[in-house]
KOLSEGU-803770 format. One record per residue: residue in one letter; x, y, z of N, C-alpha, C in turn. Coordinates in steps of 0.001 Angstrom, whole numbers, plus 500000, padded with zeros to 6 digits. Example, Ala and Ser with C-alpha at 12.3 -4.5 7.8 and 13.67 -1.06 7.14 Angstrom:
BEGIN
+---------+--------+--------+--------+--------+--------+--------+--------+--------+--------+
| residuo |    npx |    npy |    npz |   capx |   capy |   capz |    cpx |    cpy |    cpz |
+---------+--------+--------+--------+--------+--------+--------+--------+--------+--------+
|       A | 513190 | 494310 | 507800 | 512300 | 495500 | 507800 | 513200 | 496700 | 507800 |
|       S | 512850 | 497750 | 507080 | 513670 | 498940 | 507140 | 512900 | 500030 | 507870 |
+---------+--------+--------+--------+--------+--------+--------+--------+--------+--------+
! end
This chain:
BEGIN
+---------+--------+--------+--------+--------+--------+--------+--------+--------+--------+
| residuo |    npx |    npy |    npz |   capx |   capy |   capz |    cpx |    cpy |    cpz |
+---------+--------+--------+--------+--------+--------+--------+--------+--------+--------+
|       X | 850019 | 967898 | 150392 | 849874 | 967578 | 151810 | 851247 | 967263 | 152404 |
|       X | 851674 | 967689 | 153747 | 852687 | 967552 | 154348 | 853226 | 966227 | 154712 |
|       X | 854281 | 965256 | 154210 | 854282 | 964361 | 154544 | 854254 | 963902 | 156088 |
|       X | 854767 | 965253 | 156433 | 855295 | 964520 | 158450 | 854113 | 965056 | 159054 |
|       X | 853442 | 964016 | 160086 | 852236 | 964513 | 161202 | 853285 | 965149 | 162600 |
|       X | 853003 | 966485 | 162825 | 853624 | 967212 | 164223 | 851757 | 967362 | 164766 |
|       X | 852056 | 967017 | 166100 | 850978 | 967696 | 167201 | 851950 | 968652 | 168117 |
|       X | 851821 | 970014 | 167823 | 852800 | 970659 | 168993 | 851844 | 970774 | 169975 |
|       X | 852262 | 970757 | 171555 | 851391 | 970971 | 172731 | 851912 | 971753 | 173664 |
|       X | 851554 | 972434 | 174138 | 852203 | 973771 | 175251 | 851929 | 973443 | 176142 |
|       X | 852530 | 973051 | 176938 | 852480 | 972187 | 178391 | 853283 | 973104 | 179221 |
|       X | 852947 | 972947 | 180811 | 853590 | 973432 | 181990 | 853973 | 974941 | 182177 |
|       X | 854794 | 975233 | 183051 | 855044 | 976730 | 183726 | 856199 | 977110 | 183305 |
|       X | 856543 | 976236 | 181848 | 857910 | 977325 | 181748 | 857455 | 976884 | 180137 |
|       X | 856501 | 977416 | 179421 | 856231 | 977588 | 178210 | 856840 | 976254 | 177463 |
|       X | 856865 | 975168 | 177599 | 857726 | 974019 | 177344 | 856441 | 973806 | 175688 |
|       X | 856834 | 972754 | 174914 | 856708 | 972266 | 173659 | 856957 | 970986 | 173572 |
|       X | 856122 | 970644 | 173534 | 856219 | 968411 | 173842 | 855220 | 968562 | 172412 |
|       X | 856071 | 967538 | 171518 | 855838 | 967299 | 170164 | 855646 | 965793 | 170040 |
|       X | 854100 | 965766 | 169185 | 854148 | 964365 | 169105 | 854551 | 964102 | 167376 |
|       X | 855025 | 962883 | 166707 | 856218 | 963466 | 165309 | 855852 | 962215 | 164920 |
|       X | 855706 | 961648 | 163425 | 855495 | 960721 | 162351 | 855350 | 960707 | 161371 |
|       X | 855288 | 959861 | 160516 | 854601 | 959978 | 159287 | 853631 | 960238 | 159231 |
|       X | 853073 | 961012 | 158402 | 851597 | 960869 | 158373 | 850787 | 960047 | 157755 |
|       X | 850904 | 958981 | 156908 | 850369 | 957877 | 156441 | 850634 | 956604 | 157537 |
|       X | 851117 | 956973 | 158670 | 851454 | 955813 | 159648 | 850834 | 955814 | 160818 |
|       X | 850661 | 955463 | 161427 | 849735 | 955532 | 163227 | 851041 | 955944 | 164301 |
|       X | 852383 | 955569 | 163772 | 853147 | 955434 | 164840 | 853970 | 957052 | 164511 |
|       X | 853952 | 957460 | 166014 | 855051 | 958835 | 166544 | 856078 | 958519 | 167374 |
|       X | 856408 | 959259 | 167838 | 857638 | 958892 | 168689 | 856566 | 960709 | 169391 |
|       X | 857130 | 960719 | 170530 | 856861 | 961814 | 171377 | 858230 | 962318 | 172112 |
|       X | 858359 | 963775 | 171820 | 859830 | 964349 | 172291 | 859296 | 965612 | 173308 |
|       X | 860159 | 965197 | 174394 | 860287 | 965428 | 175627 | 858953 | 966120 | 176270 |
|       X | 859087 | 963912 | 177167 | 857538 | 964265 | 177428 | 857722 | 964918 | 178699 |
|       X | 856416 | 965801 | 179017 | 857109 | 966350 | 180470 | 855372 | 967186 | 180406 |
|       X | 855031 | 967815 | 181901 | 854135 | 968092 | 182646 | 852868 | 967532 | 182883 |
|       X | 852326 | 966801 | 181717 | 850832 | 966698 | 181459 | 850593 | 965360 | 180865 |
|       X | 850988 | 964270 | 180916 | 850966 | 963169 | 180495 | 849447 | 962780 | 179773 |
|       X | 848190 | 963272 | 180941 | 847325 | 962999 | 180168 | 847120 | 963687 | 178778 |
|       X | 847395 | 965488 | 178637 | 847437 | 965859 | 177450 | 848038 | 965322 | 176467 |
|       X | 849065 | 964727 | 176957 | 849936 | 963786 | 175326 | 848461 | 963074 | 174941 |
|       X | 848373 | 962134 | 175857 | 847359 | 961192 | 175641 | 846109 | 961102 | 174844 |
|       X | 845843 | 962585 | 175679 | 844313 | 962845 | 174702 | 844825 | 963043 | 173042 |
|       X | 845809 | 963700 | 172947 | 846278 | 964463 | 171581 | 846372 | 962921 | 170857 |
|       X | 847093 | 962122 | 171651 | 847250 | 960791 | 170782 | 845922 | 959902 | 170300 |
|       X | 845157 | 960067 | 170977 | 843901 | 959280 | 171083 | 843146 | 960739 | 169478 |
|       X | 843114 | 961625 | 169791 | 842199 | 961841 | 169129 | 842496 | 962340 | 167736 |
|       X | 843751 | 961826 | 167746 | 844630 | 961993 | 166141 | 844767 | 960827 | 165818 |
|       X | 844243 | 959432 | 166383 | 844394 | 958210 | 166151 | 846207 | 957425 | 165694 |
|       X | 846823 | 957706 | 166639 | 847952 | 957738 | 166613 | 848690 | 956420 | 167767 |
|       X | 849678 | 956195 | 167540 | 850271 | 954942 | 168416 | 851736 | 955229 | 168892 |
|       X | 851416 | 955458 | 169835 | 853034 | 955596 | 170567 | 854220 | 954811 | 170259 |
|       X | 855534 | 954877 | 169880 | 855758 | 953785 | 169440 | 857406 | 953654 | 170413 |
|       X | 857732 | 955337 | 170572 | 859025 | 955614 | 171205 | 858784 | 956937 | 172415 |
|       X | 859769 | 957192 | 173169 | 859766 | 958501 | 173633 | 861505 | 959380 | 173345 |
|       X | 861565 | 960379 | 173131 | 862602 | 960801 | 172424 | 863184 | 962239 | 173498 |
|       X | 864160 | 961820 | 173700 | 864885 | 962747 | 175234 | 866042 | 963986 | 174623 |
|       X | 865540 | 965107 | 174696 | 866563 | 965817 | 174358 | 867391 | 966413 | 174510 |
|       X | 867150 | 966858 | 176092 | 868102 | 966995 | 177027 | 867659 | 966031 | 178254 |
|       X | 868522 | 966021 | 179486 | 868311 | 965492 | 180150 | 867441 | 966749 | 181721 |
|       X | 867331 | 967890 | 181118 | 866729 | 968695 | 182471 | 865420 | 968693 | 182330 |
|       X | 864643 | 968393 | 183782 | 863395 | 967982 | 184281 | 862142 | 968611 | 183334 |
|       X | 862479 | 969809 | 183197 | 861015 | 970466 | 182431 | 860978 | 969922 | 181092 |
|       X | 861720 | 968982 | 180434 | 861637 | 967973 | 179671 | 861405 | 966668 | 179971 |
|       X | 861816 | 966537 | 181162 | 861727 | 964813 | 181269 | 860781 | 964770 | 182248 |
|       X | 860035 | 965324 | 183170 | 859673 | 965085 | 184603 | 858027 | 964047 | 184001 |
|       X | 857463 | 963844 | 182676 | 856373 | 963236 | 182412 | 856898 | 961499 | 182386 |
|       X | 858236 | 961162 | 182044 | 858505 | 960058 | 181211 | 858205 | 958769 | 182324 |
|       X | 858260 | 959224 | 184330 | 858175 | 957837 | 184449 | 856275 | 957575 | 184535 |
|       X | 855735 | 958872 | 184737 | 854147 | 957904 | 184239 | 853754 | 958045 | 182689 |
|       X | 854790 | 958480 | 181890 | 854150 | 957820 | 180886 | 854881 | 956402 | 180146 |
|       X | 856192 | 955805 | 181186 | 856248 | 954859 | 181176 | 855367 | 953792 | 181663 |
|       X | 854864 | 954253 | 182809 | 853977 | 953163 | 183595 | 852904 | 952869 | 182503 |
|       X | 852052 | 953680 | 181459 | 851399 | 953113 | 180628 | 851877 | 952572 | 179317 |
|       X | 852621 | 953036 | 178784 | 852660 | 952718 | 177737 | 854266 | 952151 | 177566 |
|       X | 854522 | 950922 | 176898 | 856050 | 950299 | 176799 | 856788 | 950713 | 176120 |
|       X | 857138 | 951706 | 176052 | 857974 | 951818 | 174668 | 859428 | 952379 | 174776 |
|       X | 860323 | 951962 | 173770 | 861839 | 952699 | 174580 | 862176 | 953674 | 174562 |
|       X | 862917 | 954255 | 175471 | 863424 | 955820 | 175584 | 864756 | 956559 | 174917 |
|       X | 864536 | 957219 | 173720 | 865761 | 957739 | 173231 | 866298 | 958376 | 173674 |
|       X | 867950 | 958548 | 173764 | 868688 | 959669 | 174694 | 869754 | 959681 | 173699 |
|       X | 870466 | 960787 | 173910 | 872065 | 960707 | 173584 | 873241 | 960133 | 174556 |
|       X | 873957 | 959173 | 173586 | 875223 | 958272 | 175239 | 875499 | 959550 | 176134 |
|       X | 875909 | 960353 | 175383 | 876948 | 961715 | 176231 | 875377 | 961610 | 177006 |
|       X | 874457 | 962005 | 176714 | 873506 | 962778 | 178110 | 873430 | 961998 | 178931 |
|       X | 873505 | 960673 | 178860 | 873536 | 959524 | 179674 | 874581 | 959358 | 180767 |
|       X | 875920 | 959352 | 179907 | 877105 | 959426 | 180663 | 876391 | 960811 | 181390 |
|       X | 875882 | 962109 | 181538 | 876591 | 963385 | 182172 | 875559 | 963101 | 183060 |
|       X | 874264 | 962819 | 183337 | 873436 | 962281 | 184201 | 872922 | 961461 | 184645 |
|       X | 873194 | 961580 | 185684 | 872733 | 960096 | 186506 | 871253 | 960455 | 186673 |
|       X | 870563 | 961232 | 186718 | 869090 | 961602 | 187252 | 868495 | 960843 | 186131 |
|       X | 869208 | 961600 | 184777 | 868205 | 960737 | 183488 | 868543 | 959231 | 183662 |
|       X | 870130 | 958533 | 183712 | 870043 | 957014 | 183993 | 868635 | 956358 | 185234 |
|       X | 868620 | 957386 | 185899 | 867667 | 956656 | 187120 | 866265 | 956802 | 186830 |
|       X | 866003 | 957494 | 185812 | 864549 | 957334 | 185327 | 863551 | 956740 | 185064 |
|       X | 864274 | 956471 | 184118 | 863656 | 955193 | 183094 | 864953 | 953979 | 183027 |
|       X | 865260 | 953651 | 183809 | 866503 | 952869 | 183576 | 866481 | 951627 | 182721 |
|       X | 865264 | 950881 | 182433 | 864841 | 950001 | 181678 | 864855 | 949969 | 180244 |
|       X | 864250 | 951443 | 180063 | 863631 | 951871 | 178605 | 864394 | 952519 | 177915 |
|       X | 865551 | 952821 | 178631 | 866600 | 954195 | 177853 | 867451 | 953069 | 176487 |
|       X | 867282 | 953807 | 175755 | 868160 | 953139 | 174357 | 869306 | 954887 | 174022 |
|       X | 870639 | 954040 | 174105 | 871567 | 955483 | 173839 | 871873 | 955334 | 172703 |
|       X | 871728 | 956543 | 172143 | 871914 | 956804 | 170839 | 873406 | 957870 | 170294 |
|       X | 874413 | 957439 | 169515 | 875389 | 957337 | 169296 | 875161 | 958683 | 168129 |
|       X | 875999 | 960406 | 168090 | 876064 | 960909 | 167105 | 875442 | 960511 | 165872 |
|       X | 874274 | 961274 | 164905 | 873951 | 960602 | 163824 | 873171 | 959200 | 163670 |
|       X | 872376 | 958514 | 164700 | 872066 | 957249 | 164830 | 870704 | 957988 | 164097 |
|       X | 869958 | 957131 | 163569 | 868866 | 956861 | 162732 | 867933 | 956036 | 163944 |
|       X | 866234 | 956336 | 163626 | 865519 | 955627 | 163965 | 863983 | 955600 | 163111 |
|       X | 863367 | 954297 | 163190 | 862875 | 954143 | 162031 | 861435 | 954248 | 162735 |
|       X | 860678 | 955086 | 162379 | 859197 | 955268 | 162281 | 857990 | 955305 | 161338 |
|       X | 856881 | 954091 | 161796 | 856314 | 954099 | 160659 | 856893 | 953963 | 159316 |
|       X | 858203 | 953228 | 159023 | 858331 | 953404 | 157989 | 859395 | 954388 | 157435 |
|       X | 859980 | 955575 | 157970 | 860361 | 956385 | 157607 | 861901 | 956586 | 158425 |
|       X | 862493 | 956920 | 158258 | 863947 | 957303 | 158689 | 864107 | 958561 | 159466 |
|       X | 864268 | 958938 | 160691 | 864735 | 959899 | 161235 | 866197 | 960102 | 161778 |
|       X | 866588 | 961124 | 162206 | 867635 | 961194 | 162751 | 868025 | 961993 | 164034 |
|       X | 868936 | 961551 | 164390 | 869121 | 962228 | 165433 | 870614 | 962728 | 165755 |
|       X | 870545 | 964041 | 165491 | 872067 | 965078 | 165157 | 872439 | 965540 | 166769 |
|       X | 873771 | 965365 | 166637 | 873938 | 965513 | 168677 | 874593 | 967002 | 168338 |
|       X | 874212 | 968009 | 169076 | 874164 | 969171 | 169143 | 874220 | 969904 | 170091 |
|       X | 875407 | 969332 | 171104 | 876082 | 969926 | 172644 | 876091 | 971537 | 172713 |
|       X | 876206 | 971646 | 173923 | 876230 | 973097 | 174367 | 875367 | 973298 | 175531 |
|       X | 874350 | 973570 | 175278 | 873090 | 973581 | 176279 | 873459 | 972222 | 177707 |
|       X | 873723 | 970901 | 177213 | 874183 | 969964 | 177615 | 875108 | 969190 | 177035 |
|       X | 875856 | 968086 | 177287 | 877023 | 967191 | 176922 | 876473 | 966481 | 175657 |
|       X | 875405 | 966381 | 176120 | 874352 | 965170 | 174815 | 873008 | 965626 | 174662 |
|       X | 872934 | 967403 | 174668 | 871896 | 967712 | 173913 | 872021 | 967016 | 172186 |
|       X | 870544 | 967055 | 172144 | 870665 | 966618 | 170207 | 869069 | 966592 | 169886 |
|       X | 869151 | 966823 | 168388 | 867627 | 967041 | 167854 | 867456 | 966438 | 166971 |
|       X | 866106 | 966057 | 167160 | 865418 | 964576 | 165910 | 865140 | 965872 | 164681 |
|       X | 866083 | 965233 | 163227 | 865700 | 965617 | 162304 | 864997 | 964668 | 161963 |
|       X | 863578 | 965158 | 161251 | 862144 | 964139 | 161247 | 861917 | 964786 | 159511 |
|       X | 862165 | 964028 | 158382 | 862026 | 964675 | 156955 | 861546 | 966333 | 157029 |
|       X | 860745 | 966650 | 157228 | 860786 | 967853 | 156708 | 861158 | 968783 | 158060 |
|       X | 861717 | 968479 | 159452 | 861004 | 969362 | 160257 | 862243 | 968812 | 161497 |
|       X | 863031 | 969684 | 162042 | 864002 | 970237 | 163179 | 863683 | 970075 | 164730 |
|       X | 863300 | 969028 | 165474 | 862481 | 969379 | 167104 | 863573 | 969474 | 167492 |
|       X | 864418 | 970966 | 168288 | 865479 | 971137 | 168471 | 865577 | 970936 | 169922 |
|       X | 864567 | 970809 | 170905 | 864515 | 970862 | 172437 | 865126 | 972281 | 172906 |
|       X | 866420 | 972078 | 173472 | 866940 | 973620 | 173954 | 868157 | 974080 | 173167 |
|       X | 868248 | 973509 | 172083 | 869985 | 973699 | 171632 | 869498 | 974948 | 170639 |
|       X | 868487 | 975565 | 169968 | 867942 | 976585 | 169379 | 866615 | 976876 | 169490 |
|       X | 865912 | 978356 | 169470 | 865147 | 978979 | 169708 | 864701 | 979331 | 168279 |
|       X | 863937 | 980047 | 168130 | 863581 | 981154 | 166739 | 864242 | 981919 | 166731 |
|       X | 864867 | 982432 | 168100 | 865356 | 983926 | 168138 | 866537 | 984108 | 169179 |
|       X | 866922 | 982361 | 169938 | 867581 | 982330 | 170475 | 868280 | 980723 | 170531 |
|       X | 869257 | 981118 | 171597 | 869718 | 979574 | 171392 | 869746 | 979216 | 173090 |
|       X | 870408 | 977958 | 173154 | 870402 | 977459 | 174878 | 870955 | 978048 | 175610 |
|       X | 870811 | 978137 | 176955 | 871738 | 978310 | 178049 | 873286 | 977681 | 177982 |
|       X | 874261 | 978235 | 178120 | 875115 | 977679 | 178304 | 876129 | 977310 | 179368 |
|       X | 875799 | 978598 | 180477 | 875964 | 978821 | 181847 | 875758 | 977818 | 182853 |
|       X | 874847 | 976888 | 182655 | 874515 | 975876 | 183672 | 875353 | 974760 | 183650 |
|       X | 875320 | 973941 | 184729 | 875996 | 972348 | 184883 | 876239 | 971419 | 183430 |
|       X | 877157 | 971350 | 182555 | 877333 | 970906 | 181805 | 877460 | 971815 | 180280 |
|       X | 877064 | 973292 | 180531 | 877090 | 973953 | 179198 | 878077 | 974158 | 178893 |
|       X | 878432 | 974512 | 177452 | 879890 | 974954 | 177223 | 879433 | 975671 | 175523 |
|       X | 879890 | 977391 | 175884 | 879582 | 977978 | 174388 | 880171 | 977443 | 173207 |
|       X | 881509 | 976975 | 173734 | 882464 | 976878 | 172487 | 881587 | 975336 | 171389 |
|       X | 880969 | 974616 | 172094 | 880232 | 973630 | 171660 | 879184 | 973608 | 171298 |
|       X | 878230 | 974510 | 171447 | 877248 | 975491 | 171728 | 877307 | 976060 | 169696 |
|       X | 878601 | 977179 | 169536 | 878662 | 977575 | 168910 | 878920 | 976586 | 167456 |
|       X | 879621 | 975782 | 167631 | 879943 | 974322 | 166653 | 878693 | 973831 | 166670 |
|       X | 877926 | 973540 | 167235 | 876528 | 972587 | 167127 | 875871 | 973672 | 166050 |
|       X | 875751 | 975351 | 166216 | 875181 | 975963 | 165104 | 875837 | 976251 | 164145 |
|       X | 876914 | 976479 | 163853 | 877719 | 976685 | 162569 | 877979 | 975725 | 162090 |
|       X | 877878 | 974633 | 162355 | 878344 | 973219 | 161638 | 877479 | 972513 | 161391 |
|       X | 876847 | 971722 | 162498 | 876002 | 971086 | 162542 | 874367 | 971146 | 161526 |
|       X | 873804 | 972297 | 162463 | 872845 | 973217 | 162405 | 872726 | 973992 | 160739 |
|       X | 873821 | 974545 | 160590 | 874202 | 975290 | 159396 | 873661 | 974389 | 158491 |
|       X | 873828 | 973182 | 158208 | 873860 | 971913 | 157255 | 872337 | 971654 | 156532 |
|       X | 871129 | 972256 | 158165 | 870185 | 971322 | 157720 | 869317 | 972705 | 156783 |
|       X | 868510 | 971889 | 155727 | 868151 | 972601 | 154693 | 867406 | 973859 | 155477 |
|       X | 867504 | 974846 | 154383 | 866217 | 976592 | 154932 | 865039 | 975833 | 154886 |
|       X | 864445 | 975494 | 153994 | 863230 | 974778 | 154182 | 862671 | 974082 | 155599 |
|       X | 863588 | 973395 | 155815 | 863058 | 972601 | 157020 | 862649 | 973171 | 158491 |
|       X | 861668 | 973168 | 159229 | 860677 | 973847 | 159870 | 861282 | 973674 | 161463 |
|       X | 861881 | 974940 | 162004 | 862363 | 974664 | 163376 | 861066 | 974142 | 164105 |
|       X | 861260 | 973650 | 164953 | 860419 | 973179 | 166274 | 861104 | 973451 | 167437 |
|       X | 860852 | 974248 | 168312 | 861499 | 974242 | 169145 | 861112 | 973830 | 170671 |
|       X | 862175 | 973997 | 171732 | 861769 | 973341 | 173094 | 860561 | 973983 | 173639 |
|       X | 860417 | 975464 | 173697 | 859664 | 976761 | 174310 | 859374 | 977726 | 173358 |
|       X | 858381 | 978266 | 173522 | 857427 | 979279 | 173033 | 857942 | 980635 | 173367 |
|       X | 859304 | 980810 | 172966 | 859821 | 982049 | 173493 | 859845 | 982938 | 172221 |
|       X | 858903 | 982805 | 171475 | 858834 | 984258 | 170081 | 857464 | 983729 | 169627 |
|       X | 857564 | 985273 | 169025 | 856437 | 985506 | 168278 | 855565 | 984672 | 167699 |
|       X | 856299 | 983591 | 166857 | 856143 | 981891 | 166175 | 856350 | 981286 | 167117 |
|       X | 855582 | 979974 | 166843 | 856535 | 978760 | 167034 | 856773 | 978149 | 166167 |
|       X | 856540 | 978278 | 165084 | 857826 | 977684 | 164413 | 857577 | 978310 | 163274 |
|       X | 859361 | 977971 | 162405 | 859886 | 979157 | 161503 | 860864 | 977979 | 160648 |
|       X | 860579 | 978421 | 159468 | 861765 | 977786 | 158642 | 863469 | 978015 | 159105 |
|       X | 864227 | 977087 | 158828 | 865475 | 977172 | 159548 | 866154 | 978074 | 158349 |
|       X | 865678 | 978586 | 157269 | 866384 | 979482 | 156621 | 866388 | 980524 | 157211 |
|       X | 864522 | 981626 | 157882 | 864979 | 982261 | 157797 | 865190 | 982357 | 159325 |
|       X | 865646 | 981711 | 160286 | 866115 | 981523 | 161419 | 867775 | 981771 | 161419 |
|       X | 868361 | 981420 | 159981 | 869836 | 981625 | 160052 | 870051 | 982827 | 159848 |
|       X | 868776 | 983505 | 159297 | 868975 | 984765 | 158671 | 868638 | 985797 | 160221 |
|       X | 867684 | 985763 | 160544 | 867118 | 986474 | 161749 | 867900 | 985967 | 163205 |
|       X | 868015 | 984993 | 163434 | 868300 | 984686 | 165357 | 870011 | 985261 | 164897 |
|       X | 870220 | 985912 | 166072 | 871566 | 986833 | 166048 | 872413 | 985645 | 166625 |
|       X | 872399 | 984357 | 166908 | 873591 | 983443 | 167562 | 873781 | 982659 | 166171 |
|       X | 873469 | 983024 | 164827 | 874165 | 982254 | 163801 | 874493 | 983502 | 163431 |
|       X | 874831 | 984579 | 163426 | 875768 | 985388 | 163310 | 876821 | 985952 | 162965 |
|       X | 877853 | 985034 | 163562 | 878983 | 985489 | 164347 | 880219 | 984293 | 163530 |
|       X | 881123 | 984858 | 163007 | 882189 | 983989 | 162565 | 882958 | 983670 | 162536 |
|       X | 883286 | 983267 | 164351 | 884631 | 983086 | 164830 | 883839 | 982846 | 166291 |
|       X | 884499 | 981534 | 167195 | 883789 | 981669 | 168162 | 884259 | 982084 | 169682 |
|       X | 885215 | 982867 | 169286 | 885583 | 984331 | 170275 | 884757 | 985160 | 170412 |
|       X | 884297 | 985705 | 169553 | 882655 | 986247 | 169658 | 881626 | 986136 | 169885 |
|       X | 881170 | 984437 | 169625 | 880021 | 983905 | 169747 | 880058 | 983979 | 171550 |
|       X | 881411 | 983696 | 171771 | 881253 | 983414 | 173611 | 880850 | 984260 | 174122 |
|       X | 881585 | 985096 | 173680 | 881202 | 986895 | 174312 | 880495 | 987218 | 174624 |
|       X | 879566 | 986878 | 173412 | 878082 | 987479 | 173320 | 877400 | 986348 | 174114 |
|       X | 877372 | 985209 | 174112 | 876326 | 984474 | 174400 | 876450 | 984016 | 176308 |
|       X | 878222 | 984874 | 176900 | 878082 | 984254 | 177925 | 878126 | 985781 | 178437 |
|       X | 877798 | 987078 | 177765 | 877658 | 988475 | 178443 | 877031 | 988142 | 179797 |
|       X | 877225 | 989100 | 180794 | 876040 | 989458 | 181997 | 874806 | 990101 | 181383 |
|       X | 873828 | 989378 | 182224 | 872771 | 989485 | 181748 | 872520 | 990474 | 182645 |
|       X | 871312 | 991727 | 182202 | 870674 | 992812 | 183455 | 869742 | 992011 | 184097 |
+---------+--------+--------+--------+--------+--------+--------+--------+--------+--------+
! end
């Protein structure tokens, strides 16, 4: 039996992925990036007998965050972010301004019992980053199955982009089970082996190339 409990949920108009994540011998999850449907978290939590314990921010853009201030109004619990996403937005500081706890490269948080982490993995944003949860990757937007983030927008940058997957990314075991932000392939989710092997943005080995490719014109 799998030690970690995932509820993946497909929420809203842009194929989004709000994951509820724990031990599975524990009641308590943390929920990552809550956003469209607050009551659906809810029901999922209620009928998996489960206890909210955190909310976990992975980037700071809306089709991730736009659930967090009513599902602050019910439930107390603090809000994980990365400092950098903090520092680069003021929209996410004005959110939840109470509940936000910033979390520092590599900071650990303890659920149910168990140790997670949280790997900061820029590009997409200043303080994108993804909860490694024992067996299993919730990457938000910094990787796809088959793709990786935007880098074009307010705060992206490939060259960081490309370091978050060759370095970072590269590190965490094949075994361990991407999760990703959106439902943009075939899966939703895929071992990160053979994700290094298949998505064409781990590729590339030099990141003169990676830019190239990843900041081409699009048709």
């Amino acid at each position: 039996m799998e030690a970690l409990y995932v509820r993946q949920l497909k929420l809203g108009a842009m194929k989004n992925f709000v994951y509820l994540v724990g031990p599975r011998d524990s009641s308590e999850v943390l929920v990552v990036d809550a956003a469209w449907d607050v009551p659906a978290i809810e029901r999922a939590l209620v009928e998996d007998g489960k206890r909210l314990v955190g909310a976990f921010v992975s980037h700071c853009h809306g089709d991730h965050t736009n659930g967090l201030p009513e599902l602050l109004s019910r439930h107390d619990v603090p809000v994980y972010a990365q400092r950098a996403e903090l520092d680069f937005s003021a929209d996410l500081r004005g959110l939840v301004p109470g509940a936000l706890r910033p979390l520092d490269p590599g900071a650990e948080l303890t659920v149910g019992g168990r140790v997670f982490q949280a790997l900061h993995t820029p590009g997409h944003t200043p303080g994108s980053h993804c909860l490694l949860a024992q067996d299993a990757l919730v990457s938000g937007d910094t990787v796809f199955v088959n793709g990786c983030g935007r880098c074009d927008m307010k705060g992206g940058d490939p060259e960081a982009m490309y370091r978050s997957l060759s370095q970072v990314l590269a590190r965490v075991p094949d075994q361990t089970r991407l999760l990703p932000g959106h439902d943009y392939a075939d899966v939703p989710v895929e071992a990160m082996g053979e994700v290094r092997r298949n998505n064409p943005y781990f590729g590339f080995g030099d990141v003169a190339s990676f830019v190239a490719y990843r900041m081409r014109p699009r048709g």
